[in-house]
C-alpha positions as CSV (number, residue, x, y, z in Angstrom):
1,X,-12.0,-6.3,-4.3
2,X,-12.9,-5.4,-7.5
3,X,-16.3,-5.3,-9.1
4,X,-18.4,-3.5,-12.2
5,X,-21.3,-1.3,-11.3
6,X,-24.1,0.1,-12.5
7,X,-24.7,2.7,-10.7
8,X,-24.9,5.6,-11.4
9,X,-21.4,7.7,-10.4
10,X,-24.0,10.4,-8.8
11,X,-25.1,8.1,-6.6
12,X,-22.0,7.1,-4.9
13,X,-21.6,7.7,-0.8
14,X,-18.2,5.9,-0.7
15,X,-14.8,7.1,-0.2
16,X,-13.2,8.5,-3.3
17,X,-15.2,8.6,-6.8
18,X,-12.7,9.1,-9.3
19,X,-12.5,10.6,-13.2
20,X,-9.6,10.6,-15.7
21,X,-9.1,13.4,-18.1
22,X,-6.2,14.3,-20.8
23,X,-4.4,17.0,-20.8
24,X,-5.5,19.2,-23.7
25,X,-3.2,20.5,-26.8
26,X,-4.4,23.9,-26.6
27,X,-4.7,25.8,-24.0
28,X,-7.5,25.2,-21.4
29,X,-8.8,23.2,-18.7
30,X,-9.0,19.4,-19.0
31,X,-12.6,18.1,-20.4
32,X,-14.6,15.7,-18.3
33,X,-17.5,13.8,-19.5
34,X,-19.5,14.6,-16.2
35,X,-20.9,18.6,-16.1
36,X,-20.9,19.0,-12.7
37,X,-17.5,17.5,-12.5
38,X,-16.6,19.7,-14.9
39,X,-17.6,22.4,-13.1
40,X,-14.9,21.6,-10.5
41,X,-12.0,21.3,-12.8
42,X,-12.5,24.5,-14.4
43,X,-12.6,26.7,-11.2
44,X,-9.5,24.4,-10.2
45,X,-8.1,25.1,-13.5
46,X,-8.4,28.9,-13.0
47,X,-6.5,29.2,-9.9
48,X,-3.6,27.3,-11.6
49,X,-4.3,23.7,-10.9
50,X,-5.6,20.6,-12.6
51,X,-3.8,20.6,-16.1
52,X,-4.3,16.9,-16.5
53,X,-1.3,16.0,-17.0
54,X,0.2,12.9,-16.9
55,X,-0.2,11.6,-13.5
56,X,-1.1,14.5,-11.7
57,X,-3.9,14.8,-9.1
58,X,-6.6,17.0,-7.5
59,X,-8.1,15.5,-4.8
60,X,-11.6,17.5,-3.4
61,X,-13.9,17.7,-0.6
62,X,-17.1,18.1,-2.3
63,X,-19.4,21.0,-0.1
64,X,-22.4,18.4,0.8
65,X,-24.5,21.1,-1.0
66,X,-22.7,20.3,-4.0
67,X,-25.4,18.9,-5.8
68,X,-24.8,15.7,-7.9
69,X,-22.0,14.5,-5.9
70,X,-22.3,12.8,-2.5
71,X,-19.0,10.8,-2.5
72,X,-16.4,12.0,0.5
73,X,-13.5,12.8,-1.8
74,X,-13.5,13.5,-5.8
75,X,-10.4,12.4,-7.3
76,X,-9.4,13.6,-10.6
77,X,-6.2,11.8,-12.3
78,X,-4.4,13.4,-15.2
79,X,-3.3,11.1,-18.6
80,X,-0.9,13.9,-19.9
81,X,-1.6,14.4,-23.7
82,X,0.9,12.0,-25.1
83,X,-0.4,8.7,-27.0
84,X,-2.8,6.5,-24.8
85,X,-1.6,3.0,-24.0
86,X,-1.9,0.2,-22.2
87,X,0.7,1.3,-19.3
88,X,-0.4,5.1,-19.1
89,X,-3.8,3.3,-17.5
90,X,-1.7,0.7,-15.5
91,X,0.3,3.8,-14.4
92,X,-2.7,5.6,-13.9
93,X,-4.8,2.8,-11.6
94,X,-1.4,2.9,-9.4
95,X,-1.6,6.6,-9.0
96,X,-5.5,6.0,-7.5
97,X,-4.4,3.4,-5.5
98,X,-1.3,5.1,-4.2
99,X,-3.9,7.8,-3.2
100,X,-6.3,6.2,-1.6
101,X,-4.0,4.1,0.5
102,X,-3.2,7.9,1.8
103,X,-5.9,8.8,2.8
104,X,-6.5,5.5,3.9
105,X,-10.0,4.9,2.2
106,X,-11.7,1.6,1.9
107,X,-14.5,2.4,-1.1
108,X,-13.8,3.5,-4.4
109,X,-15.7,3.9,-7.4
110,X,-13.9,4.9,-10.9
111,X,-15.3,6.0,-14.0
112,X,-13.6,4.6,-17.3
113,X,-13.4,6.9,-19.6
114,X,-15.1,5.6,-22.2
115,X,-15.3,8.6,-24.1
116,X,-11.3,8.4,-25.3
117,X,-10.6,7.0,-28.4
118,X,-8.7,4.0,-27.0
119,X,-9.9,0.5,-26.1
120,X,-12.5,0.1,-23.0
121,X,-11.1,-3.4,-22.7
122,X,-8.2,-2.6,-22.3
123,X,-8.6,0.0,-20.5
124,X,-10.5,-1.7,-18.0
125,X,-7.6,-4.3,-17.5
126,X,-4.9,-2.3,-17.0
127,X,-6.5,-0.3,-14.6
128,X,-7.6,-3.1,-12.6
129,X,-3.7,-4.1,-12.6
130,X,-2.6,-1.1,-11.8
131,X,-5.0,-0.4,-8.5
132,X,-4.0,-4.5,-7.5
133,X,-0.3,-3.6,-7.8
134,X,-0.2,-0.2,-6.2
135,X,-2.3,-1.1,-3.5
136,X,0.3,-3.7,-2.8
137,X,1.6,-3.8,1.2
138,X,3.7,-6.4,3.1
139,X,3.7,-5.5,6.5
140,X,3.1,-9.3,7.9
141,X,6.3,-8.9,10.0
142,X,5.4,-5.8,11.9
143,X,3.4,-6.5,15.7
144,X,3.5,-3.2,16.7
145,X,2.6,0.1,15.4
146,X,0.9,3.0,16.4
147,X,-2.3,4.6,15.3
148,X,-0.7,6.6,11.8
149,X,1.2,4.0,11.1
150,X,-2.2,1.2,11.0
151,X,-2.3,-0.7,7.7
152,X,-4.8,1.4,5.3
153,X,-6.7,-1.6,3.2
154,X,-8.9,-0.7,0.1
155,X,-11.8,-3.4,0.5
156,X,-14.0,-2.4,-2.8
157,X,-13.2,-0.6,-5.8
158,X,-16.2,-0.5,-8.3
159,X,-15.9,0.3,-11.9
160,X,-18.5,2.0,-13.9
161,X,-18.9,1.7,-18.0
162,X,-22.0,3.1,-19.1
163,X,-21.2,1.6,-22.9
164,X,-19.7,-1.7,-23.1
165,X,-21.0,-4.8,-23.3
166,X,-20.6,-6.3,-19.9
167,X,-19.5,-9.4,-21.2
168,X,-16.8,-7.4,-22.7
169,X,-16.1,-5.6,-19.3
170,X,-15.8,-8.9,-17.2
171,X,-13.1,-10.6,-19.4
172,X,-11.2,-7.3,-19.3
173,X,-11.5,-7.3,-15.8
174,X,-10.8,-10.9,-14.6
175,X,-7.6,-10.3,-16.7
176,X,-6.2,-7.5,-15.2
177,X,-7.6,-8.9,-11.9
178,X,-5.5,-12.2,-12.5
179,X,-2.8,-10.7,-13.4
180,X,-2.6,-8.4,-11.0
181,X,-2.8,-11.0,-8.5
182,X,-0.1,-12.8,-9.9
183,X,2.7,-10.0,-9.5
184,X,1.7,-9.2,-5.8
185,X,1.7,-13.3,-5.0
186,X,4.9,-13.2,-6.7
187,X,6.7,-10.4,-4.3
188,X,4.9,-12.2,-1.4
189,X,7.2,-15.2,-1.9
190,X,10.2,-12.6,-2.6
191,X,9.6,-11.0,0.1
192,X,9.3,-13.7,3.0
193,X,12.5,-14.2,4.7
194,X,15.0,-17.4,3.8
195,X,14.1,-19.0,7.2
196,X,10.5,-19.5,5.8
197,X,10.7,-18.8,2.2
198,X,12.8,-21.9,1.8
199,X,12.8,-24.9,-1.5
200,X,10.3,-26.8,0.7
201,X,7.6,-23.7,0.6
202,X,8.2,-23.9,-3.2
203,X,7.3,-27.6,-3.4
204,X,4.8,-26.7,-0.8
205,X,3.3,-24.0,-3.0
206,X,3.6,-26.1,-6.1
207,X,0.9,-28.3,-4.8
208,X,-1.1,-26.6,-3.1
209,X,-2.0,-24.3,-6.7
210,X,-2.8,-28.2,-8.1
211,X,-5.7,-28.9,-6.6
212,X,-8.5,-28.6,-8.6
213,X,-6.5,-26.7,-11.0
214,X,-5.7,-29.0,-13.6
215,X,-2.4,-28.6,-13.6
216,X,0.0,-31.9,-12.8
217,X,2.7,-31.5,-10.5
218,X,5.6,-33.5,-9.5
219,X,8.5,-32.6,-7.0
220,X,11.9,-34.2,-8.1
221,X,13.3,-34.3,-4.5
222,X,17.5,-35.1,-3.8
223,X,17.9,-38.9,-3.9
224,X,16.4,-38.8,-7.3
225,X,18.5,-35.6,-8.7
226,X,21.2,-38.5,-7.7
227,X,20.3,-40.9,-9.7
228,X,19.7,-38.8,-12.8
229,X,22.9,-36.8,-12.0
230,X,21.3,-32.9,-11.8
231,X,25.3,-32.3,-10.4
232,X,24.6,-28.3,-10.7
233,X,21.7,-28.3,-8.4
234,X,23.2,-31.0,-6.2
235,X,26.9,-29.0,-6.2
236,X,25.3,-25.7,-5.5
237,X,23.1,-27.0,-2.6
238,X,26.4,-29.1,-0.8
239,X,26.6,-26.1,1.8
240,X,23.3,-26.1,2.6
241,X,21.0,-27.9,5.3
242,X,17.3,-27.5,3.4
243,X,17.0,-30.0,1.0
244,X,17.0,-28.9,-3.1
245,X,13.9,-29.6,-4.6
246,X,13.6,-29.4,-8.8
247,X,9.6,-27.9,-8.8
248,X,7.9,-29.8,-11.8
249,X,4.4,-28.5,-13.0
250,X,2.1,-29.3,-16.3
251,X,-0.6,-27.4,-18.5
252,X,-1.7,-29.8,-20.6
253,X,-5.0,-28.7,-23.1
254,X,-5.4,-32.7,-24.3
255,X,-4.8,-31.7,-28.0
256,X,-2.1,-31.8,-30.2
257,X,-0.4,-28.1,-29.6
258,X,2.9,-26.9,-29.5
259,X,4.9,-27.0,-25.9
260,X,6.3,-24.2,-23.9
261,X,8.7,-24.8,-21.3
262,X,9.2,-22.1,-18.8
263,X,12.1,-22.4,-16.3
264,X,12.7,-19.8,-12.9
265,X,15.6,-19.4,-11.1
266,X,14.7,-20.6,-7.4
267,X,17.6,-19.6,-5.4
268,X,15.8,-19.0,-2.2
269,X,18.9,-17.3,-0.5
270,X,22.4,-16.8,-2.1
271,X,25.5,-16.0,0.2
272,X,27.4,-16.4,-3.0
273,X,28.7,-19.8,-1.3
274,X,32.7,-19.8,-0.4
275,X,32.9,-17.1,-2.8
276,X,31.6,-14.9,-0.3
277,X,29.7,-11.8,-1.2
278,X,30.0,-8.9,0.7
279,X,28.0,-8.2,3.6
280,X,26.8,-5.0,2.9
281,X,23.2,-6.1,1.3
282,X,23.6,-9.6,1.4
283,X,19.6,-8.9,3.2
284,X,18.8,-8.8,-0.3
285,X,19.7,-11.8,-1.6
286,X,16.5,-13.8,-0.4
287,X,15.5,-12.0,-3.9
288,X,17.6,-14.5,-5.5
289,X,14.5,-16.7,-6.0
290,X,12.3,-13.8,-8.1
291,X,12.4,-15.9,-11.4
292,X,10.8,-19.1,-9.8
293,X,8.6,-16.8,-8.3
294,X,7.6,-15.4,-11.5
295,X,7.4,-18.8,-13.3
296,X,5.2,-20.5,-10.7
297,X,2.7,-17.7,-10.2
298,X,2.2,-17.3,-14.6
299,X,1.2,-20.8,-14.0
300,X,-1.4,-20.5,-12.1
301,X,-3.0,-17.6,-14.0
302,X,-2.5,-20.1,-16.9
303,X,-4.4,-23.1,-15.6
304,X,-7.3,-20.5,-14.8
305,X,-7.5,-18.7,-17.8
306,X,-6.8,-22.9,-19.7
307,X,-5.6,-21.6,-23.0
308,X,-6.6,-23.9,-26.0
309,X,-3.2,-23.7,-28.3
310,X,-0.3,-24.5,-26.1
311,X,0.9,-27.0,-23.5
312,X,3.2,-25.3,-21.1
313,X,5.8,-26.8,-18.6
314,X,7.0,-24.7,-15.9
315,X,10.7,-25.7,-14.0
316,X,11.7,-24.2,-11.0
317,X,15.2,-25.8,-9.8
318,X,14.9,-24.2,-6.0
319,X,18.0,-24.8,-3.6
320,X,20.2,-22.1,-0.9
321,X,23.7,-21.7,-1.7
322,X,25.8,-21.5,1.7
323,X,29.3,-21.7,2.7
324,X,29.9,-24.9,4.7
325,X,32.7,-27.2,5.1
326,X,30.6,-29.5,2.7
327,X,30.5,-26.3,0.3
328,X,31.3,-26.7,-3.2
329,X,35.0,-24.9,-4.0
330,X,36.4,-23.3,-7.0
331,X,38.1,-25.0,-9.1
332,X,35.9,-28.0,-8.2
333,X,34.4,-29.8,-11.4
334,X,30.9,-31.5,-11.7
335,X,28.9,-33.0,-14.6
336,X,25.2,-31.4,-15.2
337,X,22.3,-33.2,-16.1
338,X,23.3,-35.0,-19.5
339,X,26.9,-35.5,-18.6
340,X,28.3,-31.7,-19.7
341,X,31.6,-31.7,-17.3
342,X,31.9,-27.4,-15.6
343,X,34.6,-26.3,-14.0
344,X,33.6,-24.2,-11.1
345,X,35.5,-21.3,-11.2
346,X,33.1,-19.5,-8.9
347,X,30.8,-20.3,-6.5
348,X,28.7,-17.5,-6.7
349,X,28.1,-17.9,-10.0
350,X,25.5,-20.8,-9.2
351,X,22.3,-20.0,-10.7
352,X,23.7,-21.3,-13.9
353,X,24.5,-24.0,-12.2
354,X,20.7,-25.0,-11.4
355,X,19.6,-24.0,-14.3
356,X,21.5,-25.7,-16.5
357,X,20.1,-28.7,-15.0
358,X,16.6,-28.0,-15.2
359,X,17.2,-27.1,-18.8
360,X,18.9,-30.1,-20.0
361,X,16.0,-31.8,-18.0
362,X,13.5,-30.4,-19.2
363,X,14.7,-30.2,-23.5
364,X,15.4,-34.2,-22.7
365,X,12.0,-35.1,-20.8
366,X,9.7,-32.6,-22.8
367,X,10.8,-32.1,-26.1
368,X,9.6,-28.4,-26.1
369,X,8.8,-26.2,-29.0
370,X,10.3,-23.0,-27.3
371,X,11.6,-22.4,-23.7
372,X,12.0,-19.3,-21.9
373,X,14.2,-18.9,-18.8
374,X,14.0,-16.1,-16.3
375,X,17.0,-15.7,-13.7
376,X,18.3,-13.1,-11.4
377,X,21.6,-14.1,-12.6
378,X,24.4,-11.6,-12.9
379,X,25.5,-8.0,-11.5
380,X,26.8,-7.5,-14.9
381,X,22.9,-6.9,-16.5
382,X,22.7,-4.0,-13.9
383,X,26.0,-2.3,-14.8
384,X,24.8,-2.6,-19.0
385,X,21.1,-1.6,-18.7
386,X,20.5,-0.2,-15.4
387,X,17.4,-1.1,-13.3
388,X,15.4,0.1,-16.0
389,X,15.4,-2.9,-18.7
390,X,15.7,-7.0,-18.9
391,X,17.9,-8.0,-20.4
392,X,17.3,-10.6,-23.3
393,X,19.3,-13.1,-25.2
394,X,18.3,-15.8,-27.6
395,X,19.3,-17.6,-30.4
396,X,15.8,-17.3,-32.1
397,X,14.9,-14.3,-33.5
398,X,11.1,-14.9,-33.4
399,X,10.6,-15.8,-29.8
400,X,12.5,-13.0,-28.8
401,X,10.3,-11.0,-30.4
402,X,7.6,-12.4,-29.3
403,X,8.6,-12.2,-25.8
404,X,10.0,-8.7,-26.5
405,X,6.3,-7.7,-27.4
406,X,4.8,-9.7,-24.9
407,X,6.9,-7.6,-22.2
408,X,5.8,-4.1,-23.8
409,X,2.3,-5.3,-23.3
410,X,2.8,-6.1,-19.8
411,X,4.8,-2.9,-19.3
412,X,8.2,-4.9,-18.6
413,X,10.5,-3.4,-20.9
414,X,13.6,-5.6,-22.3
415,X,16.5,-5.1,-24.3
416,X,18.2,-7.4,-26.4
417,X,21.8,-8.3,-26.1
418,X,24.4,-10.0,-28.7
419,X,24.9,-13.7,-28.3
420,X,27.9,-15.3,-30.6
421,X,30.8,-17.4,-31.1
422,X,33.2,-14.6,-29.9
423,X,31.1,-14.7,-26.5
424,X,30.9,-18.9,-26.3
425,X,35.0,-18.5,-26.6
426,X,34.7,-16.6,-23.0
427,X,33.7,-20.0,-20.8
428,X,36.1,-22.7,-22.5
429,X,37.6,-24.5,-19.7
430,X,41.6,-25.9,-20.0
431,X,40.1,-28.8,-17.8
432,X,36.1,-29.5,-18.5
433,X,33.9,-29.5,-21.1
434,X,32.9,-25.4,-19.6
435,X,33.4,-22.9,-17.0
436,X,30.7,-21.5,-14.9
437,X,32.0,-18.0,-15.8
438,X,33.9,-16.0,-18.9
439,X,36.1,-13.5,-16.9
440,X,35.5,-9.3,-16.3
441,X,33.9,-8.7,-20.0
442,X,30.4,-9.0,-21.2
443,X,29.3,-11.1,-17.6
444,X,25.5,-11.4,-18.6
445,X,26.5,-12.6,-22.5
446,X,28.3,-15.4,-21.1
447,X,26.3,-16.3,-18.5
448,X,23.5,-16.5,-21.4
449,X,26.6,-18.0,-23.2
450,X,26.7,-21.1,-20.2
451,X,22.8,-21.9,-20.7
452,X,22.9,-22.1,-24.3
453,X,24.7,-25.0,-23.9
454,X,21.8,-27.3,-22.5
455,X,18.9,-26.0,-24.8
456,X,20.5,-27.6,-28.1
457,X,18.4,-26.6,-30.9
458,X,15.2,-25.8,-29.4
459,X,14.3,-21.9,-29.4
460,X,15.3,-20.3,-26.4
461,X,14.7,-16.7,-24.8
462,X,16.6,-16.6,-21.2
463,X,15.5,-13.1,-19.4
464,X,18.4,-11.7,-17.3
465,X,16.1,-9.9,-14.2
466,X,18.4,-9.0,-11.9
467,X,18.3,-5.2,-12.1
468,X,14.5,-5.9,-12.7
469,X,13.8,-7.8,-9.6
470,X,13.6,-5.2,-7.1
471,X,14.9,-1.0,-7.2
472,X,13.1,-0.9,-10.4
473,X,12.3,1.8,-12.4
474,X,10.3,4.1,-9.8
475,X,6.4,3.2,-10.9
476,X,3.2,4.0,-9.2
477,X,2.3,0.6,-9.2
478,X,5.8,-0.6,-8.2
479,X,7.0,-0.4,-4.5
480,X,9.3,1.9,-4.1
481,X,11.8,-0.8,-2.1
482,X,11.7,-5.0,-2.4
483,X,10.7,-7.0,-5.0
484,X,8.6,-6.0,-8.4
485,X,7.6,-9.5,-9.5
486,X,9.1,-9.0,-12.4
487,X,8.0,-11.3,-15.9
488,X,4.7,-12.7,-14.2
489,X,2.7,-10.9,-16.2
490,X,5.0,-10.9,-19.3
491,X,4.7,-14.6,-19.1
492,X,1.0,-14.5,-19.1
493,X,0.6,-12.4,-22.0
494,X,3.1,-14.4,-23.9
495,X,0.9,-17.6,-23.4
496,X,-2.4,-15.5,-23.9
497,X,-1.1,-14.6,-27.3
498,X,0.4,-17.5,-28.1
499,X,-0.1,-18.2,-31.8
């Protein structure tokens, strides 16, 4: 879909040929490094458009006696004149995208704007993520539409860099490519129904990213979760007819390196159980499953790209939770993986449950330097940060920041919340060991509060996505309804950089 060129930008008969400029800190019209484009910006600058700012578009039909252009449309994107970064050009590869899809053009060919004093790496990358996630349609479902409503496609978008190395330029862009890739296979999975996006497809797509992969996969299926007593997944999935499966796959560089174990919520439909949610978006729910997603799709970025200084270990416990007369009930108690006795206090408060499990699993069976969970796990996240912001707890101050700058550089924003004794008071049970929840106050803290209790020592980030999931922050590379896939990419920088 995406490819460098050498061509020269005159020479382009396409659809759309597209230049970025900044929007200047005196007055006057936004500089290009092309004359003739120039020449276009200036006249639209005199009527009172093109002030390049951030975001904004002017979209032309070049006269075919126009010399030096022969491309259908010229599109030229505004930066705005704040600081450049990495997500200005993510946002601003959406913002093509987004464009093109509207006029429903197949052949693109952008200029990087080498010229700004900002990294042509890097901007190369997030471009290419940017156009790969804003392009981004799911319309699989639909078997009828008319002619306005047919599915626009972008088939080839070619990049031009007239200075760097194209060595350079290839790495950039089979990163952004890859990761791009990754979030939009990630809101594929979220956004397939329950009735096929089910624990089998995520055993089914476990393997099927194995082969010839390197990676090492294993599927713990139910008998076995008996015998090792994984009583959260097992209690959570009683209601339900599809089988759990605990999705087990492995990195491995062959050397002595630290391990990273990376676990995903894979809740592939949650009707809160017999604590019933209401109906009234309960559609949404098949979300429920967005941190397995985003877990399972890093790692097959990861055995592509086969970093050399860290083993990782990706969980994904992957059940329904459904109310059936074989349903789990509050007030019931069960024993997680390691013997830890919960009280259940509420049914809907499962993905705890599972995780716990895989967690306790996982610290015993892997002996990990770090772990990092991500879970659409409580309402209480939304109500604290909005749908703007992760929310992050720890009880290692390095990893978080390390995952806290690993989500900047993905453009994943998270905040940190408090994690203490005052907290771990909340989910002290009169009759277990723990309850699966710590009353009205401070919901996503002790939910955190619950999975601290299977990690023991080891350094632990668990990401709280579920205002992140889907109705994000409004993007041009995020769809404006459904699912983001949130942390996929966060997750791959955090292992690129891994140090």
């Amino acid at each position: 879909m995406i490819f460098l060129s050498n061509k020269n930008p005159s020479q382009f008969t396409g659809d759309i040929l597209i230049y970025f400029v900044r929007e200047p800190t005196k007055r006057g019209a936004p500089v290009c490094s092309d004359v003739l484009i120039q020449e276009r910006i200036n006249h639209a600058y005199q009527v009172g458009d093109c002030r390049g700012k951030n975001e904004e578009t002017l979209l032309i039909y070049p006269e075919r006696v126009f010399d030096g252009v022969k491309a259908k449309r010229l599109l030229i994107v505004g930066l705005g004149k704040d600081e450049l970064n990495r997500e200005m050009f993510r946002r601003a590869g959406g913002v093509v995208a987004q464009k093109a899809l509207a006029v429903k053009a197949e052949k693109l060919f952008i200029v990087v704007p080498e010229e700004l004093n900002f990294s042509a790496e890097e901007m190369t990358e997030c471009l290419c993520e940017g156009l790969i996630l804003g392009s981004y349609q799911f319309k699989k479902y639909q078997t009828k539409t008319n002619e306005d409503e047919k599915k626009a496609e972008i088939k080839k978008i070619s990049l031009y860099l007239s200075q760097t190395s194209s060595a350079t330029a290839r790495k950039a862009l089979k990163r952004g490519i890859a990761a791009g890739n990754a979030g939009n296979a990630a809101r594929d999975m979220a956004n397939e129904p329950g009735n096929v996006w089910t624990p089998q497809a995520f055993a089914d797509y476990a393997k099927k990213i194995t082969t010839g992969s390197g990676l090492r996969c294993k599927i713990i299926e139910k008998a076995e979760m008996k015998r090792m007593k994984m009583g959260g997944i097992l209690g959570v999935n009683q209601g339900s007819a599809q089988a759990p499966k605990l999705v087990q796959l492995e990195y491995r560089t062959g050397k002595k390196v630290p391990t990273l174990l990376l676990v995903g919520k894979g809740l592939t439909f949650d009707s809160g159980g017999l604590s019933l949610k209401p109906s009234a978006g309960m559609e949404d729910m098949k979300y429920d499953m967005c941190g397995g997603a985003a877990v399972i799709t890093a790692m097959e970025v990861i055995a592509s790209e086969k970093p050399k200084n860290v083993d990782v270990v990706a969980l994904v416990p992957a059940t329904e939770n459904l109310p059936a007369s074989s349903a789990i009930k509050p007030g019931d108690i069960i024993n997680q993986y390691g013997g830890k006795s919960v009280e259940v206090i509420n049914t809907d408060a499962e993905g705890r449950l599972i995780l716990a499990d895989a967690l306790a699993y996982g610290v015993k069976k892997f002996n990990p330097d770090a772990i990092v969970d991500l879970a659409t796990l409580t309402g209480a996240v939304i109500v604290g940060l909005g749908n703007h912001m992760t929310g992050l707890l720890s009880n290692n101050d390095e990893l978080a920041e390390k995952v806290i700058d690993s989500g900047k550089k993905a453009g994943e924003p998270m905040w940190r919340l408090p994690l203490n004794d005052d907290y771990r008071k909340q989910i002290k049970s009169e009759v277990a060991d723990i309850k699966n929840i710590g009353g009205k106050g401070a919901g996503t803290i002790t939910a955190a509060a619950f999975l601290e209790e299977f990690v023991g020592e080891t350094p632990w980030v668990h990401l709280d996505i579920a205002g992140t999931a889907w109705n994000y922050t409004e993007k041009p590379y995020i769809p404006k309804k459904g699912p983001v896939g949130i942390g996929v990419r966060s997750l791959i920088e955090l292992v690129r950089d891994w140090k």
